[in-house]
C-alpha beads as a LAMMPS data file, in Angstrom:
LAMMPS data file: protein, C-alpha beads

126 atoms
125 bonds

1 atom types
1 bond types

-500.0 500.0 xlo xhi
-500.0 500.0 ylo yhi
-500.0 500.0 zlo zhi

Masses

1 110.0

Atoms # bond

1 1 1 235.672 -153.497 143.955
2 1 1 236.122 -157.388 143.039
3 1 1 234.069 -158.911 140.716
4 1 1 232.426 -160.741 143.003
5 1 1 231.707 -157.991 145.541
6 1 1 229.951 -156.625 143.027
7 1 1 227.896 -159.095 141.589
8 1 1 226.868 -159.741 145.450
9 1 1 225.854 -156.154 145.428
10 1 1 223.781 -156.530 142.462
11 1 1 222.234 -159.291 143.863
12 1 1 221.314 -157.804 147.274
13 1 1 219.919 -154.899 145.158
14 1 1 218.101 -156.760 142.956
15 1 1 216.794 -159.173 145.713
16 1 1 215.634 -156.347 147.541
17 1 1 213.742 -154.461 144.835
18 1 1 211.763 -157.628 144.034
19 1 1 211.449 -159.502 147.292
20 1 1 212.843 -162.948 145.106
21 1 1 215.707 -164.503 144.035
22 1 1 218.231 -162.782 141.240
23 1 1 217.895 -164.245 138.644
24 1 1 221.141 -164.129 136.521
25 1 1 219.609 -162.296 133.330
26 1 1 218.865 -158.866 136.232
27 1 1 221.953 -159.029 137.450
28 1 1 223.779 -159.299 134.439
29 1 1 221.587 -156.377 133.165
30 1 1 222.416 -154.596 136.250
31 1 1 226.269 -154.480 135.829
32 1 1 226.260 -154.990 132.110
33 1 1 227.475 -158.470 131.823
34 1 1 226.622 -161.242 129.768
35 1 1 223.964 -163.717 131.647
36 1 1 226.640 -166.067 130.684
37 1 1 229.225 -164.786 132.924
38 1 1 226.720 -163.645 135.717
39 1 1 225.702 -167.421 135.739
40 1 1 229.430 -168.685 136.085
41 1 1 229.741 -166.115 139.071
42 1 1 226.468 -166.878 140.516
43 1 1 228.116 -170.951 140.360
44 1 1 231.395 -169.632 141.877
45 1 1 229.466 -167.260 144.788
46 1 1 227.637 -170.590 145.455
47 1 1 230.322 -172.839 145.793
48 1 1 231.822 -169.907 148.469
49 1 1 229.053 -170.242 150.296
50 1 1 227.698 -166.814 149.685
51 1 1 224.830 -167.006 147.958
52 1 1 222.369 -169.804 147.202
53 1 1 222.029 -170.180 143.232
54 1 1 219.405 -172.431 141.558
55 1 1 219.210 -172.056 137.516
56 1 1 215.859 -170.434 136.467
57 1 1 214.858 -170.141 139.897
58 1 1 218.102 -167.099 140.582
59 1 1 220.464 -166.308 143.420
60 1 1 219.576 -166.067 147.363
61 1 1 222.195 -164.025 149.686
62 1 1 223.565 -166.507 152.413
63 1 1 223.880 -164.816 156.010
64 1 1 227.535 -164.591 154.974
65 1 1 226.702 -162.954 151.670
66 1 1 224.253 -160.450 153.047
67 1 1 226.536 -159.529 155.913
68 1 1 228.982 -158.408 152.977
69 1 1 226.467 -157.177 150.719
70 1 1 225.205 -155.120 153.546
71 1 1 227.831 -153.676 154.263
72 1 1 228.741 -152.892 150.506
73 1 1 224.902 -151.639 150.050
74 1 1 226.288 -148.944 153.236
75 1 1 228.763 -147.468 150.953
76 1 1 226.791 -147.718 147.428
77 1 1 223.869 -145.779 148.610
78 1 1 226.509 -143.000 149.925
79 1 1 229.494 -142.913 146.838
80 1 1 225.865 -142.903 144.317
81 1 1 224.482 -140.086 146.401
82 1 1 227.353 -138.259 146.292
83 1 1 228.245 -138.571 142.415
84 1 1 224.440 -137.806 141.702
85 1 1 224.392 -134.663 144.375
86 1 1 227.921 -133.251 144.447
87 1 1 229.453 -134.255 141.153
88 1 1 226.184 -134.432 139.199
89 1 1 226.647 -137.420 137.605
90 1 1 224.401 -139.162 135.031
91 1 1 226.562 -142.421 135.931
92 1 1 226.208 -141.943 139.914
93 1 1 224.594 -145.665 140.216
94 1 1 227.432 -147.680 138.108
95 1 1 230.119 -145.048 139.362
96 1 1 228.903 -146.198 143.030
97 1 1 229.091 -149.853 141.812
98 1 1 232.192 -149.773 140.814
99 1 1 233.615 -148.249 144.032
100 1 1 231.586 -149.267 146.825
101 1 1 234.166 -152.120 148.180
102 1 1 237.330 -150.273 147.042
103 1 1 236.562 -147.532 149.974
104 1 1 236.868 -148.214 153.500
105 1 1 233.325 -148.089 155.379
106 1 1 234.675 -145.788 157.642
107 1 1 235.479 -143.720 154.645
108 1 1 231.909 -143.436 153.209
109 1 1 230.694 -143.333 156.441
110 1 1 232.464 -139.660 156.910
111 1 1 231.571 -138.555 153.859
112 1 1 227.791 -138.768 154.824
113 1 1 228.604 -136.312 157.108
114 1 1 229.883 -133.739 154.606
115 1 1 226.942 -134.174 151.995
116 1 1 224.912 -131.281 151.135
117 1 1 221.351 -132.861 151.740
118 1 1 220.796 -134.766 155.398
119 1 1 222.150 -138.807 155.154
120 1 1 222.242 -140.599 152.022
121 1 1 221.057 -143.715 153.889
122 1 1 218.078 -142.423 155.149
123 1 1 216.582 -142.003 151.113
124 1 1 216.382 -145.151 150.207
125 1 1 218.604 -145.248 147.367
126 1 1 218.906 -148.253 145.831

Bonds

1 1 1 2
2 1 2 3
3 1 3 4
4 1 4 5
5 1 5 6
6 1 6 7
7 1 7 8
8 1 8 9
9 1 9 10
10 1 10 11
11 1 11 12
12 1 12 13
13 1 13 14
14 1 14 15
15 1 15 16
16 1 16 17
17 1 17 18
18 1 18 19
19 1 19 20
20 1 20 21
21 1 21 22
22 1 22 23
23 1 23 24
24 1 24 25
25 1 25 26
26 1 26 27
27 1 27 28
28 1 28 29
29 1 29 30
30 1 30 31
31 1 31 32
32 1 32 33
33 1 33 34
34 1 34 35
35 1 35 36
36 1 36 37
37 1 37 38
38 1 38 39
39 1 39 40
40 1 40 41
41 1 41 42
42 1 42 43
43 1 43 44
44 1 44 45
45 1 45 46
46 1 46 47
47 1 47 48
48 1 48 49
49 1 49 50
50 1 50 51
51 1 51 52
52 1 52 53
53 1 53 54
54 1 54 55
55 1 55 56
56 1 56 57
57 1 57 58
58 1 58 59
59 1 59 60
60 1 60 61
61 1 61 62
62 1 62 63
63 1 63 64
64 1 64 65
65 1 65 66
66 1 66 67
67 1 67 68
68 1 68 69
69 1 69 70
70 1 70 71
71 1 71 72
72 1 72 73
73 1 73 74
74 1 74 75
75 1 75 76
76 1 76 77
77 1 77 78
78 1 78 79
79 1 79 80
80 1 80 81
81 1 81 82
82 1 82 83
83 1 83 84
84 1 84 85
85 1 85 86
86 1 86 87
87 1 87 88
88 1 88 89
89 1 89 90
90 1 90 91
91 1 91 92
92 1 92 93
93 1 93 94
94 1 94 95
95 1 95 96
96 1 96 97
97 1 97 98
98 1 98 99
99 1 99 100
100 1 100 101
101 1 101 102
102 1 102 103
103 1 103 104
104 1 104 105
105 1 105 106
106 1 106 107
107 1 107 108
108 1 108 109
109 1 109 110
110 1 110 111
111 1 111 112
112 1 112 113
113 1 113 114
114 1 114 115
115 1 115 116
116 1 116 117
117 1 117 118
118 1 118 119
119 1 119 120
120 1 120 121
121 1 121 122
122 1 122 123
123 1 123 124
124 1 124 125
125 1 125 126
């Protein structure tokens, strides 16, 4: 996954647990960054029109962003379901992170079919 899928990942997540903005200091927590370089992404995100980032205030998803982090979210909740259920991995969530806009949706979207408990996407997995 690029950087910046990521981080928009992280901030759809984080956005969505809360109901606010990101601020940088969860997101960098969230994919164990420095705030400083989750700020400088947040900046760069903003000037791509993906998210909306105002300092102390955090980061809003754009439609643009939230179409992508969406989709990214899609493939997250599956890859972390399936490290945590098949594989039995402590590190399902950053695992997921990591590989959630390297795989094709179609991709995760077949392995949902294969996984041992009913649709990931259906839990709530975040």
């Amino acid at each position: 996954m690029s950087s910046a899928d990521q981080y928009l990942l992280a901030v759809y997540i984080e956005s969505q647990q809360t109901g606010a903005p990101a601020s940088s200091g969860a997101v960098a927590d969230r994919l164990a960054r420095s705030q400083a370089s989750a700020t400088e992404m947040l900046h760069r995100l903003d000037d791509q029109g993906l998210v909306v980032y105002e300092p102390y205030d955090g980061a809003t998803l754009t439609p643009a962003g939230r179409d992508r982090a969406e989709a990214l979210h899609d493939s997250y909740v599956t890859l972390s379901w399936f490290f945590r259920s098949v594989l039995e991995l402590e590190t399902h969530e950053s695992e997921a992170m990591e590989l959630a806009g390297v795989i094709d949706p179609s991709v995760a979207e077949r392995l949902t079919t294969v996984l041992p408990i009913g649709n990931p996407r259906s839990e709530g997995d975040q």
